[in-house]
C-alpha positions in Angstrom: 35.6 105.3 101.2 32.7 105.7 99.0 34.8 105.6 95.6 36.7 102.4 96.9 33.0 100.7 97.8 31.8 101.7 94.2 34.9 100.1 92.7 34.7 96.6 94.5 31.2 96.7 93.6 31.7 97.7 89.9 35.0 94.3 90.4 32.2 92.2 91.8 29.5 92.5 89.3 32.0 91.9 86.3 33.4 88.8 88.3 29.4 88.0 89.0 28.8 88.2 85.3 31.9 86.0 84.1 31.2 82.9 86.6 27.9 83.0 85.5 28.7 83.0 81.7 30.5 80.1 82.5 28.2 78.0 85.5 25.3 78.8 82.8 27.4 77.1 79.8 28.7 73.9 81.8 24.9 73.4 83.1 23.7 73.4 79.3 25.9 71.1 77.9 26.2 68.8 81.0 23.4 66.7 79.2 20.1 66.5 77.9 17.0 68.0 79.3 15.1 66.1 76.5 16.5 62.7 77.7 13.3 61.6 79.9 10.6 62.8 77.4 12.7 61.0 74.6 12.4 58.0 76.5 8.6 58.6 77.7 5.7 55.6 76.2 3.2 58.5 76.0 0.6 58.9 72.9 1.5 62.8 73.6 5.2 62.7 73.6 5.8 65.2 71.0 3.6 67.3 72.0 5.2 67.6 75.1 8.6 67.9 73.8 7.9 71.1 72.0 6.0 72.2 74.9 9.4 72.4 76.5 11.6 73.6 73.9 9.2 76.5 74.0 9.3 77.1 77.9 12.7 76.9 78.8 14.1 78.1 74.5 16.4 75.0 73.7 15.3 76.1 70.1 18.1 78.8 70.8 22.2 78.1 71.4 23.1 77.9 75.2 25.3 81.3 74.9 22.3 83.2 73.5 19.6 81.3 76.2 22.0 82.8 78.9 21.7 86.7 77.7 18.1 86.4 77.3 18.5 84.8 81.1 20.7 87.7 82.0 18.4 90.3 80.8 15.5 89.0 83.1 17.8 88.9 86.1 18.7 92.1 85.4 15.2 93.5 85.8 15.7 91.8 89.8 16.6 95.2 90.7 13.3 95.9 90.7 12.0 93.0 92.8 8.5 92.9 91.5 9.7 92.4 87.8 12.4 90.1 88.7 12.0 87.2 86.0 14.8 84.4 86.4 12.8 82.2 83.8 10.8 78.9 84.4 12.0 75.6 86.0 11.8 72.5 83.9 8.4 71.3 85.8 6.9 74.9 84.5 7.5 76.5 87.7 8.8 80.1 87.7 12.4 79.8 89.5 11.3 83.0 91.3 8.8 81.0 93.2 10.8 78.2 93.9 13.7 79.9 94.5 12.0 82.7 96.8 11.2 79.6 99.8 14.5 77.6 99.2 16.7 81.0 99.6 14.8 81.7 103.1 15.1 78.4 104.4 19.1 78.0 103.6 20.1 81.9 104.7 18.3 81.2 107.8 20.4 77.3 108.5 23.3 79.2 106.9 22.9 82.4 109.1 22.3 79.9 112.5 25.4 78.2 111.9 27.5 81.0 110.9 26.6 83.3 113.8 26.7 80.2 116.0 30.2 79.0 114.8 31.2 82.8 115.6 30.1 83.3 119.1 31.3 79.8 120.5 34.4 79.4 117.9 36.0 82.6 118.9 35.2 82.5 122.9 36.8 78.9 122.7 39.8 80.4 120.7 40.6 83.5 123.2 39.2 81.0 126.6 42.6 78.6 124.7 45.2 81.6 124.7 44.7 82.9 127.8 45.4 78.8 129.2 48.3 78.4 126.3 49.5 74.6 126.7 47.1 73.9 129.3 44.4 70.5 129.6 41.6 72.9 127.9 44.2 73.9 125.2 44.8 70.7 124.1 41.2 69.1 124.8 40.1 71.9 122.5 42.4 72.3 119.8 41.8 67.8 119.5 38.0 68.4 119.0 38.2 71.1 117.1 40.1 69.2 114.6 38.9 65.8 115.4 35.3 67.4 113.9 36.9 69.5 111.1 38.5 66.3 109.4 34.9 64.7 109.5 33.0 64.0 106.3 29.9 66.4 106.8 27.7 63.6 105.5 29.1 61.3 108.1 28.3 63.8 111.0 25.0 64.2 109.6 24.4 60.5 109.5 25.8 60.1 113.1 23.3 63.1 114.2 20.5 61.6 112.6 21.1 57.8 114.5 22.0 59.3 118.0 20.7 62.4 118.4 17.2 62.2 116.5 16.2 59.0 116.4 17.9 57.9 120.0 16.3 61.1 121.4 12.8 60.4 120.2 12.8 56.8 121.3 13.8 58.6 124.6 10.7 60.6 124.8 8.2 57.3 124.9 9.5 56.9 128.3 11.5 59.7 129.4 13.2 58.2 132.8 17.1 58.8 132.8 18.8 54.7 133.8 21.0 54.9 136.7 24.1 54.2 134.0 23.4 57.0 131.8 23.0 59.4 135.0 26.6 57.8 136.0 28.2 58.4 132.9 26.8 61.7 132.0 28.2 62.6 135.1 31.4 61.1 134.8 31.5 63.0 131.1 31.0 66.3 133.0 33.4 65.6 135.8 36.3 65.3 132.6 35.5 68.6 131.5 35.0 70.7 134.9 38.6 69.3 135.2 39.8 70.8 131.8 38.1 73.9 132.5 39.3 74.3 135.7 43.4 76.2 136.3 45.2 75.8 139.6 46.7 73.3 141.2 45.8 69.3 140.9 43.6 69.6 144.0 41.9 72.3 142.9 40.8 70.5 139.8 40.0 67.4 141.0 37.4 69.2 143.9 36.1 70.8 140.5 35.7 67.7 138.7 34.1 66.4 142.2 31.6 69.6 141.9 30.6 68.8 138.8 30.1 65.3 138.9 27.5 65.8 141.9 26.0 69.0 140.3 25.3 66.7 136.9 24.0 64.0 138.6 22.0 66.2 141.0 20.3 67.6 137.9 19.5 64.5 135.6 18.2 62.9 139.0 15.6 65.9 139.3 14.6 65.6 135.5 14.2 62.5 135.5 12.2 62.7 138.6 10.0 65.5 137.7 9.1 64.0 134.5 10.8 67.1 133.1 11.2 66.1 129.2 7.8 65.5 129.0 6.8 68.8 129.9 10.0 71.1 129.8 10.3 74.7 131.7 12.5 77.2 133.2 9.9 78.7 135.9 10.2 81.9 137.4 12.8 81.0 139.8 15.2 79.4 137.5 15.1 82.6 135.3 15.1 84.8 137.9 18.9 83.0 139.1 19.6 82.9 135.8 19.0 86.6 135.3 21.2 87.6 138.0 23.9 85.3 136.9 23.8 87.2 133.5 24.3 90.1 135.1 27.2 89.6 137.2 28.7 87.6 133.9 27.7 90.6 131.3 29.0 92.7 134.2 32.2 91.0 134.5 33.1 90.9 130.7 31.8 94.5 129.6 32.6 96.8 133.2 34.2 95.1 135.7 32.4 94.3 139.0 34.2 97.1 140.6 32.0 99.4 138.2 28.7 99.6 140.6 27.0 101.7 138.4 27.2 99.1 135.8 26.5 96.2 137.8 23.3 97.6 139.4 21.9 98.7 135.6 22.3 95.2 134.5 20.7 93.9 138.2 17.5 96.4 137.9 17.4 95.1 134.2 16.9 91.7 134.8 14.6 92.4 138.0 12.3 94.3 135.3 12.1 90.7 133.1 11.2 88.8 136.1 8.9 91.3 137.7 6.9 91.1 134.2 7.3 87.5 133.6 3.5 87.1 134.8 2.3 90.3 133.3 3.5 89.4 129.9 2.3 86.1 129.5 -1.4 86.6 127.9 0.2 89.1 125.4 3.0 86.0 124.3 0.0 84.0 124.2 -1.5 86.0 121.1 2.5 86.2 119.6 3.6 86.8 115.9 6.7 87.5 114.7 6.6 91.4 114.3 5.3 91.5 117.9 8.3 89.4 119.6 10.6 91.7 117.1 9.2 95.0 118.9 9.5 93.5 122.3 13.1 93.0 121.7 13.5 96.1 120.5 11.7 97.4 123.8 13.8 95.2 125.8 17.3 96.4 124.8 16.0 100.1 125.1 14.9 99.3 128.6 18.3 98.2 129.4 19.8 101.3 127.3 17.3 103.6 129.5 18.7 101.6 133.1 22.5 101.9 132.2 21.8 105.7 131.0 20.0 106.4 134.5 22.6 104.8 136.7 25.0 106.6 134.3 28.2 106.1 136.4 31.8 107.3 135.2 31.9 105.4 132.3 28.1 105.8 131.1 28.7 103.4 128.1 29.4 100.5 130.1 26.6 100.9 132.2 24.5 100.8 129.0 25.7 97.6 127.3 25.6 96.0 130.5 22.1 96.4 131.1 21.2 96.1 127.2 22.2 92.8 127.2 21.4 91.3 130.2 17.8 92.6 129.5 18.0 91.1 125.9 19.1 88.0 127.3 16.6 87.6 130.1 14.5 88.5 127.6 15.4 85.7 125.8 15.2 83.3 128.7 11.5 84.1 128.8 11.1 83.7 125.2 12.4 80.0 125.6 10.3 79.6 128.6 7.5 80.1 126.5 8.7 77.6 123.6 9.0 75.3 126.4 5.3 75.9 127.6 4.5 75.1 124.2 6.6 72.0 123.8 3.9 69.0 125.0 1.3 70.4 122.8 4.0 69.8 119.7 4.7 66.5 121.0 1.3 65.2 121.1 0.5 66.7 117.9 -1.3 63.5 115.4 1.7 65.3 112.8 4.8 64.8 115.0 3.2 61.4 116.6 5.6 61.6 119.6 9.2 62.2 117.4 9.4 65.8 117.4 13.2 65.8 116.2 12.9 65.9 112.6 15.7 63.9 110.6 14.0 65.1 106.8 12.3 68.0 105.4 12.7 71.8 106.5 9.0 71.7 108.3 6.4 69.1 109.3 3.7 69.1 105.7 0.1 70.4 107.0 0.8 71.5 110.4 -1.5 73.9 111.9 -0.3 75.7 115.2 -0.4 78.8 117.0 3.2 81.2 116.6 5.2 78.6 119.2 4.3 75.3 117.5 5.4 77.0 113.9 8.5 77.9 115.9 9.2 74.5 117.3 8.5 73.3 113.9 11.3 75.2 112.6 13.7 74.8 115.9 13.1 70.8 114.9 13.7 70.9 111.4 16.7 73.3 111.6 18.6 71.8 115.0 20.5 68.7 113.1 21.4 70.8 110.0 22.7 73.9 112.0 24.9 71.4 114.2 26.2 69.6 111.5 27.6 72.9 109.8 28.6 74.2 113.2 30.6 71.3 113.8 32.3 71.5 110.9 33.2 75.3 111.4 34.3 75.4 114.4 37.8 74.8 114.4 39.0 77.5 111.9 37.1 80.0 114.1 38.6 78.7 117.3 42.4 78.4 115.8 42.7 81.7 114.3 41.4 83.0 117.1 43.9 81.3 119.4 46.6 82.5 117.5 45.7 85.9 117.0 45.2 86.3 120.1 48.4 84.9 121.2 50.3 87.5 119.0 48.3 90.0 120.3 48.8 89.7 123.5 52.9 89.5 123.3 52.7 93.0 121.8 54.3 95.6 123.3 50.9 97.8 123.8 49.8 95.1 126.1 53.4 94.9 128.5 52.3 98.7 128.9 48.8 98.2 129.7 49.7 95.9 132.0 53.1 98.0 133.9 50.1 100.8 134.2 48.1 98.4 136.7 45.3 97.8 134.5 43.0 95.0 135.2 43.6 91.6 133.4 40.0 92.0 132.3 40.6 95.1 130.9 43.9 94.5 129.0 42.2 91.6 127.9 38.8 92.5 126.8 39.5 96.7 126.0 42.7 96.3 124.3 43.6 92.9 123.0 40.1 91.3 122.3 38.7 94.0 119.7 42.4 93.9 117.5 42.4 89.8 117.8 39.2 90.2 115.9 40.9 91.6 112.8 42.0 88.3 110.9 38.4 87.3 112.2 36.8 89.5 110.3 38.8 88.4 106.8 37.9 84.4 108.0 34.0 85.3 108.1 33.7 86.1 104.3 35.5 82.9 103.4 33.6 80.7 105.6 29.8 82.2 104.6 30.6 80.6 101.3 32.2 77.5 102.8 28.8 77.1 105.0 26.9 77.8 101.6 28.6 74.9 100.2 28.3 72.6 103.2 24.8 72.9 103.1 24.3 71.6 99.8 25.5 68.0 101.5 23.7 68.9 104.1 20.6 69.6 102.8 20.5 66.7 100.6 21.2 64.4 103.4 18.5 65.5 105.7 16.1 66.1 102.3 16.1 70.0 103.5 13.9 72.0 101.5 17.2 74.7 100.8 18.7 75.9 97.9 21.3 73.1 98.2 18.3 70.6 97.4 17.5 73.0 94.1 21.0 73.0 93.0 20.9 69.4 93.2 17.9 68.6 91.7 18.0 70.8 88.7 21.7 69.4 87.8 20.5 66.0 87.5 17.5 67.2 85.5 19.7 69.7 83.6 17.9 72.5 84.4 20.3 75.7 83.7 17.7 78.8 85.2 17.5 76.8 88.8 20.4 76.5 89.2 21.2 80.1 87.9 19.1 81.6 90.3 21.1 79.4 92.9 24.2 80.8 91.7 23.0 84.3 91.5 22.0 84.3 95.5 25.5 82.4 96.6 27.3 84.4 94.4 25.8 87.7 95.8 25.9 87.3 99.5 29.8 85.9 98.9 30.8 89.1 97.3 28.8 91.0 99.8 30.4 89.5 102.5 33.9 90.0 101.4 33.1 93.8 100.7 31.2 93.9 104.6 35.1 91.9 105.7 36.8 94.9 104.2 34.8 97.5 105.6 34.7 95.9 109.4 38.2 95.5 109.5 38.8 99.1 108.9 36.6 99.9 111.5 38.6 97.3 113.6 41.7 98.6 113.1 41.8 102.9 112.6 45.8 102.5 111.3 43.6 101.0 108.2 42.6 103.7 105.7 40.8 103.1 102.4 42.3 105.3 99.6 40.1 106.8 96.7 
């Protein structure tokens, strides 16, 4: 294993070096990055023309430039003597790269891990109802968004979903109509969702018309989107929903010992819901981190107590319902923090952002930074999500619809196992394989999305770089943009290889 990870690496630096040979040459002879000093009225113009001949060497031939490029971005290895040269505007790339490259992993990383979790629970929720209404309903949206322009669903996000929502907030009160037809909307899909017989599905779509309805009604009359909350009721309901559901998915509810770890695990998040709240108050990242971490090992600790004949399930039952009620908390607290963001003289009542990748000057506490970012990231992230989606969902589907006409499975099932555990212990983890290849691909498909993205909603990302320093011709920008994409593609197709031999032990890697 460890001489066939050393080869790919030593294959993916010489294909690293080549693309960039050639990205470097096309960038440098794509036009002139003389042209607007050339055409500059001022007294100093030469002078400022050999000031940049000297700072970015266009005294030397492009091929040359790019091994004296390659020799600083060599010394990256060592970060603090990692030179990637200066921009055109005499800024060191380093600098300008070092903010961009957070800003996009972290929309890039949203939407990929996002497109994931709800693309592949979509894809296995389809093959298990093969040819039913949720099959179909599914498979049209999932393609219906795919063959959209990103820009376009950008655009559309921007009109409906920013600007319709913030004209919302001035008078947040739900009309009658838009209670009926939400309703209506959430009456279709109970009635996808739902499998049985007609009846059956139309008392679900009766359910949750009422239930939708119900709702909007109370947040509307509570005033609720003015100042937003879960409460300790709601999360405490919640909680214990999580924990039959984690329950259900990981265990079984016939496993006990499991389903009382994950109970007492979500009784300990509600029971320190008040306790916990002037320690949130004084937040920073590092401390939510820790509390995290605290919060899975309390739910490790519960399903390793309660032990059980299968100790392991116990434990990730209780880990993650405690992460997740955890995490209810944690948006509580957002939440609490919400009106203050609002009424903010920087947001001026429109807290959904349709530009930038943060609000310019604005001084908050550890929640309003937070919302800040939740804002600025929330149209980008569902613009790339949408997009993603389907090939997630479909490969799912159809892995998992091989899988589960395999033999292996026939025999699970002639033993008498459990539909949820021939479905979730023995055909889930190997429908994951072809998963696992997909992933790579579609980090650097996301990376590419988001350069449209980015320049659509004037996000502060590397795709906004890139842009910017190709119409200024501007090779060591967009180097420094290639170097990062380029890196984290090659990394993921070597992390692919490696999870899909842990996927599937038939697999083995030979030396």
């Amino acid at each position: 294993m460890v001489t066939y990870i050393v080869r790919r690496l030593f294959t993916a630096v010489l294909i690293l070096l080549g693309a960039s040979f050639v990205v470097y040459q096309l960038t440098a002879l794509s036009g002139d990055p003389l042209h607007d000093l050339r055409e500059s009225n001022s007294p100093n113009k030469e002078q400022l023309i050999q000031q940049r001949i000297e700072l970015l060497n266009l005294d030397v031939p492009a091929p040359v430039r790019y091994f004296q490029w390659l020799g600083g971005a060599a010394r990256c290895i060592i970060p603090a003597q990692c030179d990637l040269g200066y921009a055109i505007n005499g800024q060191p790339v380093t600098e300008a790269l070092g903010r961009a490259m957070g800003m996009t992993i972290l929309l890039v990383s949203a939407a990929a891990i996002l497109a994931i979790v709800i693309g592949v629970s979509l894809g296995i929720a389809t093959a298990l109802r093969q040819y039913s209404t949720l099959d179909y309903g599914v498979t049209f949206m999932a393609f219906l968004f795919f063959s959209l322009p990103v820009f376009w669903v950008a655009v559309l996000l921007k009109e409906f979903a920013a600007i319709g929502f913030n004209n919302f907030l001035r008078d947040p009160e739900i009309p009658l109509q838009a209670v009926l037809l939400i309703a209506l909307v959430s009456a279709v899909v109970w009635f996808v969702c739902a499998s049985g017989t007609l009846l059956r599905r139309l008392a679900a779509a009766g359910i949750g018309f009422v239930l939708a309805a119900v709702v909007l009604w109370v947040l509307s009359a509570t005033d609720w989107f003015a100042a937003p909350g879960l409460g300790l009721v709601l999360i405490a309901l919640t909680g214990v929903a999580i924990a039959f559901g984690t329950t259900l998915l990981t265990a079984g509810l016939k496993n006990r010992k499991a389903l009382y770890a994950a109970l007492i695990s979500a009784g300990v998040g509600i029971v320190l819901y008040f306790p916990i709240q002037p320690l949130l108050a004084q937040a920073t990242g590092l401390m939510i981190f820790l509390l995290a971490v605290a919060t899975i090992l309390v739910g490790l600790a519960a399903g390793y107590l309660l032990g059980g004949y299968d100790r392991r399930q116990s434990m990730n039952a209780a880990a993650l319902t405690a992460f997740l009620t955890g995490a209810l908390i944690l948006l509580d607290r957002f939440m609490q923090a919400w009106p203050a963001y609002v009424d903010n003289s920087r947001i001026k009542g429109r807290p959904i952002a349709t530009i930038g990748s943060e609000t310019p000057n604005l001084r908050g506490d550890f929640w309003i930074q937070g919302i800040d970012t939740f804002t600025h990231l929330l149209l980008p992230t569902v613009a790339l999500l949408l997009i993603s989606l389907a090939s997630y969902s479909r490969y799912s589907r159809s892995s998992m619809l091989e899988i589960m006409n395999m033999d292996y499975i026939r025999t699970a099932r002639a033993k008498g196992l459990s539909e949820r555990t021939v479905v979730m212990r023995h055909a889930f983890r190997n429908a994951l394989i072809p998963i696992a290849t997909i992933v790579a691909f579609d980090i650097g498909g996301l990376i590419g999305g988001a350069v449209i993205t980015e320049n659509v909603f004037a996000f502060a990302g590397m795709g906004q770089l890139f842009i910017q320093s190709l119409q200024r011709v501007d090779p060591n920008p967009v180097m420094g943009v290639f170097l990062v994409t380029g890196i984290v593609a090659l990394v993921f197709n070597l992390i692919a290889d490696l999870v899909y031999s842990a996927l599937d032990p038939r697999v083995r890697v030979k030396a």
